[in-house]
C-alpha positions as CSV (number, residue, x, y, z in Angstrom):
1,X,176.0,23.7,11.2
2,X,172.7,25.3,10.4
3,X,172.6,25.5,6.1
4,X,172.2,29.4,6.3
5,X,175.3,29.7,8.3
6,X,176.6,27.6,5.6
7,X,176.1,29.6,2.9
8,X,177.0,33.3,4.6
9,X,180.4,32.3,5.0
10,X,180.3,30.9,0.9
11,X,178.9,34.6,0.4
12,X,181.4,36.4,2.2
13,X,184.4,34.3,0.2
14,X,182.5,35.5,-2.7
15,X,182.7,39.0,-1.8
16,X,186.6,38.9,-1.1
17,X,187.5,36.8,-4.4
18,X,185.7,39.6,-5.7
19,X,188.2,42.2,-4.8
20,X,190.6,40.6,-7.3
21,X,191.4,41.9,-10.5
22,X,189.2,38.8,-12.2
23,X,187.0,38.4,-9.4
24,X,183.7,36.1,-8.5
25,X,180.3,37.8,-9.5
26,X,177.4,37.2,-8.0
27,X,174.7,35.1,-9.7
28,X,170.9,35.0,-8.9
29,X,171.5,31.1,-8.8
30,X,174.3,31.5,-6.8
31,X,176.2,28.3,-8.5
32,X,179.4,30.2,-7.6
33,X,179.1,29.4,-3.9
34,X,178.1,25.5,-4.9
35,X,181.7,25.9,-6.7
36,X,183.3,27.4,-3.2
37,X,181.9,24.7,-1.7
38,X,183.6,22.1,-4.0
39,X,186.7,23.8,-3.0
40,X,186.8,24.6,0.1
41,X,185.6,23.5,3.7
42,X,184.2,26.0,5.9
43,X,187.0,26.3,7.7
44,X,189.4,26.9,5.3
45,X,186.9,29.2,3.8
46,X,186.6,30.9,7.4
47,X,191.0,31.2,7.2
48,X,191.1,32.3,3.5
49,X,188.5,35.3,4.1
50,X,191.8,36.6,6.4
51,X,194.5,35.6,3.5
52,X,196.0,38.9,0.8
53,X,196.4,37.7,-2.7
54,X,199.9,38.8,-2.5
55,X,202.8,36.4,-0.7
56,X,202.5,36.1,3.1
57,X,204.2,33.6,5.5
58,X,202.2,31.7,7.4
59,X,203.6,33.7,10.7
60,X,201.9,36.7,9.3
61,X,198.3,34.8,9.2
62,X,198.6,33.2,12.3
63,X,199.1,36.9,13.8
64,X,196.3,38.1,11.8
65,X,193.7,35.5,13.1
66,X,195.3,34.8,16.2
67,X,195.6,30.8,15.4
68,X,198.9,29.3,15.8
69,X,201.3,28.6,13.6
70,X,201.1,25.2,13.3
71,X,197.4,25.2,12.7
72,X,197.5,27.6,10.4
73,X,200.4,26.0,8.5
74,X,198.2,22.1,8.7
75,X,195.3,24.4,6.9
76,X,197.6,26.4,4.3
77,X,198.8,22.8,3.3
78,X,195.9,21.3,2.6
79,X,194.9,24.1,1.0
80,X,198.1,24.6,-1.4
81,X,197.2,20.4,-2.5
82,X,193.5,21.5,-3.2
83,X,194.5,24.2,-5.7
84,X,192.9,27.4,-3.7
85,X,196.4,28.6,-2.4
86,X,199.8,29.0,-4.2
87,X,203.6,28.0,-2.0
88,X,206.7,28.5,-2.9
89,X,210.0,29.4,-2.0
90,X,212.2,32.4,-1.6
91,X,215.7,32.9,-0.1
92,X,214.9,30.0,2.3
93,X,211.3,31.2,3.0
94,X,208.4,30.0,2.3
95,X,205.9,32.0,0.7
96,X,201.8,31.5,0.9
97,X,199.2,33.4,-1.1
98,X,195.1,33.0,-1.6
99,X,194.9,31.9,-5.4
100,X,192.2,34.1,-7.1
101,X,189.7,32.6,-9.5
102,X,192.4,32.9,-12.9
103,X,195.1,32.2,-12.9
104,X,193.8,30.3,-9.6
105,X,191.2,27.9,-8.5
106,X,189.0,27.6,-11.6
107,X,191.6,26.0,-13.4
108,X,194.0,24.3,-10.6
109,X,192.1,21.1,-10.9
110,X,191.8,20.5,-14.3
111,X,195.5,21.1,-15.1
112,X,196.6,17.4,-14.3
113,X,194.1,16.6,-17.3
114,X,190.8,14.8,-17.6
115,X,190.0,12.3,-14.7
116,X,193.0,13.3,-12.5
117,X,191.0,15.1,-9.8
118,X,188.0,13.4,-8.6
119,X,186.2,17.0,-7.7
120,X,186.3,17.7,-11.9
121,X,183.3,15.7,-12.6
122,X,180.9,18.0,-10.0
123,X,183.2,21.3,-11.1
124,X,182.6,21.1,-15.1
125,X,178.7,21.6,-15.1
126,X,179.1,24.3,-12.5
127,X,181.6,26.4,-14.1
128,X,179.6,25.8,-17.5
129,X,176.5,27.0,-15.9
130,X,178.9,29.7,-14.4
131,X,179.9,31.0,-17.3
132,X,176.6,32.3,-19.0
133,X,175.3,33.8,-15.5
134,X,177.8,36.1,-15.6
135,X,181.4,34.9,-15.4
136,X,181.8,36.2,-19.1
137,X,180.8,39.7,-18.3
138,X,183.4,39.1,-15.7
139,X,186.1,38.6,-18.4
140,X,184.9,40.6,-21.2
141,X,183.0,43.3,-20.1
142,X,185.8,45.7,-19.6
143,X,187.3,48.9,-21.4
144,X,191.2,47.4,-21.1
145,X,191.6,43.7,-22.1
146,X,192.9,40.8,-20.0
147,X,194.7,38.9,-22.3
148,X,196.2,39.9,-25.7
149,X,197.1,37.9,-28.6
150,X,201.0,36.6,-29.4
151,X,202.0,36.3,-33.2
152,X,203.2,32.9,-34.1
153,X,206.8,33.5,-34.7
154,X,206.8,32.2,-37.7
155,X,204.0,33.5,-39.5
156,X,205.4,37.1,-39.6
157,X,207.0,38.4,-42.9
158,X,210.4,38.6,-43.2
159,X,210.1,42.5,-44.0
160,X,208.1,43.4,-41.0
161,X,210.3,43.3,-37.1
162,X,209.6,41.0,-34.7
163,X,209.0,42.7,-31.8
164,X,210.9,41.6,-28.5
165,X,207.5,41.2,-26.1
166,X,205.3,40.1,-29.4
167,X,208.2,37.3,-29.7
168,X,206.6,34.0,-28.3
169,X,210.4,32.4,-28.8
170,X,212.0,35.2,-27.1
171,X,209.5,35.1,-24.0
172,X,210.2,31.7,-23.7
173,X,213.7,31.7,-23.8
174,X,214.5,34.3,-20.8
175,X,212.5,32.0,-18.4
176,X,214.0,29.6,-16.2
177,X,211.3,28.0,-15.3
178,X,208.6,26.5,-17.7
179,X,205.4,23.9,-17.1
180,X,203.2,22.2,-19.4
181,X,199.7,21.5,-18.2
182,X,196.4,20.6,-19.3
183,X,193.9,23.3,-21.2
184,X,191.3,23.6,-18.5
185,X,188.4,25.2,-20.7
186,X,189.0,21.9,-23.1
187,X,189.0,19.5,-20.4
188,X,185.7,20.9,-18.9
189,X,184.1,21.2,-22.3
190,X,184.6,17.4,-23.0
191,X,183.5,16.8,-19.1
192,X,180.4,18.3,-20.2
193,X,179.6,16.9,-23.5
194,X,180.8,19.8,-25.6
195,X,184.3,20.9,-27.1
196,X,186.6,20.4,-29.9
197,X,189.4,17.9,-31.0
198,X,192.0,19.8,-30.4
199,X,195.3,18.5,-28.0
200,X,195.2,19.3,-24.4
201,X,198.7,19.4,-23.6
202,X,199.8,22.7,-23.9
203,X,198.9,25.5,-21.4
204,X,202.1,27.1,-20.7
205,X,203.3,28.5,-17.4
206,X,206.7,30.1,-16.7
207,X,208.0,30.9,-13.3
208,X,206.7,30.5,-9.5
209,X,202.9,29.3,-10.5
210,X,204.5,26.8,-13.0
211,X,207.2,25.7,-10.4
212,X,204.2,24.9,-7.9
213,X,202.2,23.3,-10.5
214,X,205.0,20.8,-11.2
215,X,205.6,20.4,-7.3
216,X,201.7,19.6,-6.9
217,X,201.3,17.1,-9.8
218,X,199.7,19.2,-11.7
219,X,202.2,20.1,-14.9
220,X,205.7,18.5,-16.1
221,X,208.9,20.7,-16.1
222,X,209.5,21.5,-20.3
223,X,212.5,23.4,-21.7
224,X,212.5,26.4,-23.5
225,X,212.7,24.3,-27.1
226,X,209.9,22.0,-25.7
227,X,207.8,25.2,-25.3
228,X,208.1,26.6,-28.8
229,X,207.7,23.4,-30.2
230,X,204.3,23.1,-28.5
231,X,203.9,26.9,-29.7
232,X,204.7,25.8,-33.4
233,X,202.4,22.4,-33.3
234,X,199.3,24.6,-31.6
235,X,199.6,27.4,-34.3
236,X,199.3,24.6,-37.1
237,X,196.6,22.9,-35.5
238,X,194.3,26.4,-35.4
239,X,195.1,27.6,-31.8
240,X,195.4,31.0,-30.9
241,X,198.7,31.7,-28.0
242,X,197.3,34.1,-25.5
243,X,199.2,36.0,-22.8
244,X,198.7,38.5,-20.5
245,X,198.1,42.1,-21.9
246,X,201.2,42.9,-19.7
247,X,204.7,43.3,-20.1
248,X,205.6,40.5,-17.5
249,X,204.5,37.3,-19.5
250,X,203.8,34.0,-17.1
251,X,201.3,32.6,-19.4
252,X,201.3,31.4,-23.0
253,X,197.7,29.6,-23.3
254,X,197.1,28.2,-26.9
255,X,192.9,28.5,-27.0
256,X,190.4,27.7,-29.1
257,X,187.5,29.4,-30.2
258,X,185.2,26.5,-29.3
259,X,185.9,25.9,-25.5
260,X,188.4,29.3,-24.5
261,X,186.7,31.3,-22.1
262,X,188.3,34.3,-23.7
263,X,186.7,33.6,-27.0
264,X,183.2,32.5,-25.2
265,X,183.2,36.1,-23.8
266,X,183.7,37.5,-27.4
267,X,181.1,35.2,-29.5
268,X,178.3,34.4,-27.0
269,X,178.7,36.9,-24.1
270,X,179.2,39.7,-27.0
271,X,182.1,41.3,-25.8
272,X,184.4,41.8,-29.1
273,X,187.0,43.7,-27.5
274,X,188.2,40.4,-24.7
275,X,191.2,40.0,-26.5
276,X,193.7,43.0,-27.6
277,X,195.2,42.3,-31.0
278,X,199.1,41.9,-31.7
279,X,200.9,44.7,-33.0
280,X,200.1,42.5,-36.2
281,X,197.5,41.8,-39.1
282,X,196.9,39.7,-41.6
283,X,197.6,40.7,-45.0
284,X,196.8,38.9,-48.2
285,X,198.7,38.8,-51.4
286,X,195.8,38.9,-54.1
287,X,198.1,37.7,-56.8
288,X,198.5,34.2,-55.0
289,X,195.3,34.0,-53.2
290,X,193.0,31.0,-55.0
291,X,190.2,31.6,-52.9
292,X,189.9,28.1,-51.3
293,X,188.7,29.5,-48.0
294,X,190.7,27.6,-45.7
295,X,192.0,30.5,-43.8
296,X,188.1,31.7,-43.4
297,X,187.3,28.5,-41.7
298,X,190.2,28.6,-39.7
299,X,190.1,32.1,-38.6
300,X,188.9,32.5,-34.8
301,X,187.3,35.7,-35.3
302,X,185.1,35.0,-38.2
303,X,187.5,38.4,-39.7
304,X,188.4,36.8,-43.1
305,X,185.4,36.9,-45.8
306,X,186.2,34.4,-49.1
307,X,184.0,33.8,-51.7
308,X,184.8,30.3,-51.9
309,X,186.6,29.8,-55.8
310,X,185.5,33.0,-56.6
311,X,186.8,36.0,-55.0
312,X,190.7,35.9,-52.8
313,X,190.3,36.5,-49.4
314,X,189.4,40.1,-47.5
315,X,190.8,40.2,-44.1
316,X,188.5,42.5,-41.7
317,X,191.4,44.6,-40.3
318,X,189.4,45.9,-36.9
319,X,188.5,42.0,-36.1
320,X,191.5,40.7,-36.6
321,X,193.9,39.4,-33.7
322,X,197.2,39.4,-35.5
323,X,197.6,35.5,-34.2
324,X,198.7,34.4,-37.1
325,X,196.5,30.3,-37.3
326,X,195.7,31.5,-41.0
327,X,199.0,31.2,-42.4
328,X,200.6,28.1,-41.7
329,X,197.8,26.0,-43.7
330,X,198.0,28.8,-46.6
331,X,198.5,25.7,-49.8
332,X,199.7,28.9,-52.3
333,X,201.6,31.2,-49.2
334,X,199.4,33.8,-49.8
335,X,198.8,35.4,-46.3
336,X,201.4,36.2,-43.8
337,X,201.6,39.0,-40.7
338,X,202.5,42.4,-41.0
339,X,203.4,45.3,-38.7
340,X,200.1,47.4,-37.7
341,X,200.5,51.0,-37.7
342,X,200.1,51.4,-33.9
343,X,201.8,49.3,-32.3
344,X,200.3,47.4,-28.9
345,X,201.8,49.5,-25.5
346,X,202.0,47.2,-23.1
347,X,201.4,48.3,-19.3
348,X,204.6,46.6,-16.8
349,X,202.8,44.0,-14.1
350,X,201.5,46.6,-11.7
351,X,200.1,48.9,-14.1
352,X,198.5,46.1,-15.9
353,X,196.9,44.8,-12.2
354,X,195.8,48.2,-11.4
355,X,194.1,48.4,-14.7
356,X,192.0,45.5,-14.3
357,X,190.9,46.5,-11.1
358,X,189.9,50.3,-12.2
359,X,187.7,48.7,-14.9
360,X,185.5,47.0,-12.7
361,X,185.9,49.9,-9.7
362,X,187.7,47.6,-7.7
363,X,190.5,49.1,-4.6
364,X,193.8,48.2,-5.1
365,X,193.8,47.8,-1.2
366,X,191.5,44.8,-1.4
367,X,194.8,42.6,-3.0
368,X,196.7,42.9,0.5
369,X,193.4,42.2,3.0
C-alpha cells in the first residue's frame, strides 16, 4: 500500500462523515484522518464510504458493493465492536448503520471509562488537537443550536410549570431503555493532562444507542430512578444536563464547563449561542441574597455578576442557560428558576436533523448514501 493511496481513501471517509448533520471538517493538519486511521482499517474504511447513516441490513450493503453477505456481515461485526457502526434489533432483524462522529465514533471508545480501550491513549491528543483546528466551529458555528439545556427538576419554583419536554424526570420515565456510561470529553481531558474533578459516571443514553452500548461493554443498564438520581447528584455537583434541541430526547449528558465540548465551543471557539437556553432563568430574591458569590463561581456561563459581601447577585438574563447548578448550593435559598417569557419550540427528530444540516449547507440526501 503506497502512503498516498493511504491517505485518499482517509480523505474520501472524511468527505462522507461530513455529509452528517455534525460532520468531520477538514484541517490543514489533517489530524482528523490520523483519527480515521485509529479507527478504522482501510478496508473497512473502503465498505463504510458505501454505508447510509440511517438502518440498513447487511443484505442491502452486500448488494450495494457487490461483496457477499457473509463478508460483509464478518466486516460490519468487527466494525459494530470498534465503535464506528451501531446493530441492533427490530421485529427479528437486525439492523446496521455507519455511526457519525456524535453521537458516534468520537465518543464510542471512551464510554467504557479511562483505560478500557487500549486505542484511548493515541485518540485523546488527537481529538484535543482536533478540537481547536476546527472541530468547535463544527459544533458551534451555527445559526440553530445542537444541544439545549434541561432544568434540574428540582430547581424550578413551585409557582412556575414544569414543562413536559423541559422535565428531565418525565423524559426519563417514558423510556424503556436507559445506559449509564462514561463522560467522554472528561475522560480525554484527564488522558491529556487537563480536566476537572468532577464524576465520570453519568452520560445518559435511552433507547437503541444505549441498548447497544450495554450489549458492547460499553454502559450498564440503569432504571429510570437510577437516572434521576444521577440527574439530582450531577446538578449538586455543578454539572449542566444537556439534551438534544429536539423533541425526541436519547441523550441527557451532565457537562462541564471545563472539558464539555459544547462549552469549549462557547468559551474558547467564541461561539455563545452552542447551547439554546431552557424555557427557564434564573431569578434572584434580593431580600435573601447575602452576596457570598457561590452561585457566580458556580455558574457555567460566567452570567451571574456578585460583588462578593457587598452587592446580591445580578443574573445576565441573555447568558443564562436556565440549568439550574446555581440553586442547589444557594446557603440562604435565594435563587431558583422561573418561566422565560418565550418559551423554547422544540423541532420533532426530523425537523431537528434537517436543521442541522441546512446550517452547514449540507443535503439531506447524503444521510441515506
Amino acid at each position: 500500500m503506497h502512503h498516498s493511496h493511504h491517505l485518499e481513501i482517509y480523505e474520501k471517509l472524511r468527505e462522507k462523515l461530513n455529509k452528517a448533520p455534525i460532520g468531520l471538517p477538514k484541517t490543514v493538519s489533517g489530524v482528523e484522518k490520523e483519527i480515521l486511521s485509529v479507527l478504522f482499517d482501510e478496508e473497512e474504511a473502503s465498505i463504510a464510504l458505501h454505508m447510509p447513516f440511517v438502518r440498513f441490513t447487511a443484505e442491502m450493503l452486500a448488494e450495494k458493493t457487490g461483496k457477499s453477505v457473509d463478508y460483509i456481515e464478518k466486516i460490519l461485526n468487527e466494525m459494530v465492536k470498534k465503535g464506528t457502526v451501531w446493530k441492533g434489533e427490530k421485529d427479528g432483524e437486525v439492523y446496521y448503520r455507519l455511526f457519525p462522529v456524535i453521537v458516534g465514533f468520537a465518543e464510542t471508545p471512551f464510554w467504557p471509562g479511562s483505560g478500557k480501550d487500549p486505542r484511548q491513549e493515541k485518540l485523546a491528543p488527537l481529538w484535543a488537537k482536533y478540537r481547536k483546528e476546527g472541530f468547535l466551529d463544527e459544533l458551534g458555528d451555527r445559526k440553530k443550536p445542537i444541544m439545549r439545556a434541561l432544568p434540574e427538576r428540582d430547581t424550578i419554583s413551585e409557582k412556575s410549570e414544569i414543562l413536559p419536554f423541559e422535565d428531565a424526570v418525565k423524559l426519563v420515565k417514558e423510556r424503556d431503555y436507559i445506559a449509564v456510561a462514561y463522560c467522554p470529553c472528561r475522560v480525554i481531558a484527564r488522558l491529556v493532562g487537563e480536566g476537572c474533578r468532577r464524576s465520570l459516571e453519568n452520560c445518559i443514553h435511552m433507547g437503541s444507542v444505549g441498548k447497544y452500548m450495554v450489549e458492547h461493554g460499553m454502559a450498564r443498564r440503569i432504571t429510570a430512578d437510577e437516572a434521576i438520581e444521577i440527574l439530582r447528584k450531577a446538578n449538586r455537583e455543578g454539572l449542566v444536563h444537556l439534551t438534544e434541541r429536539s423533541k425526541h430526547v436519547a441523550t441527557i449528558c451532565n457537562c462541564c464547563d471545563d472539558c464539555c465540548i459544547f462549552f469549549k465551543a462557547i468559551h474558547e471557539a467564541k461561539h455563545p449561542n452552542t447551547i439554546a437556553h431552557s424555557s427557564y432563568f434564573a431569578s434572584v430574591d434580593h431580600s435573601k441574597c447575602i452576596a457570598c458569590g457561590i452561585c457566580m463561581l458556580r455558574c457555567p456561563m460566567k452570567a451571574i455578576r456578585v460583588k462578593v459581601n457587598r452587592e446580591p447577585a445580578n443574573v445576565d438574563v441573555q447568558k443564562c442557560l436556565g440549568c439550574g447548578v446555581c440553586v442547589p448550593t444557594c446557603p440562604v435559598e435565594a435563587i431558583e428558576l422561573v418561566e422565560r417569557d418565550e418559551y423554547l419550540e422544540l423541532p420533532d427528530g426530523m425537523t431537528y436533523v434537517r436543521e442541522l444540516l441546512e446550517d452547514k449547507g449540507r443535503d439531506p440526501s447524503g444521510l441515506f448514501g
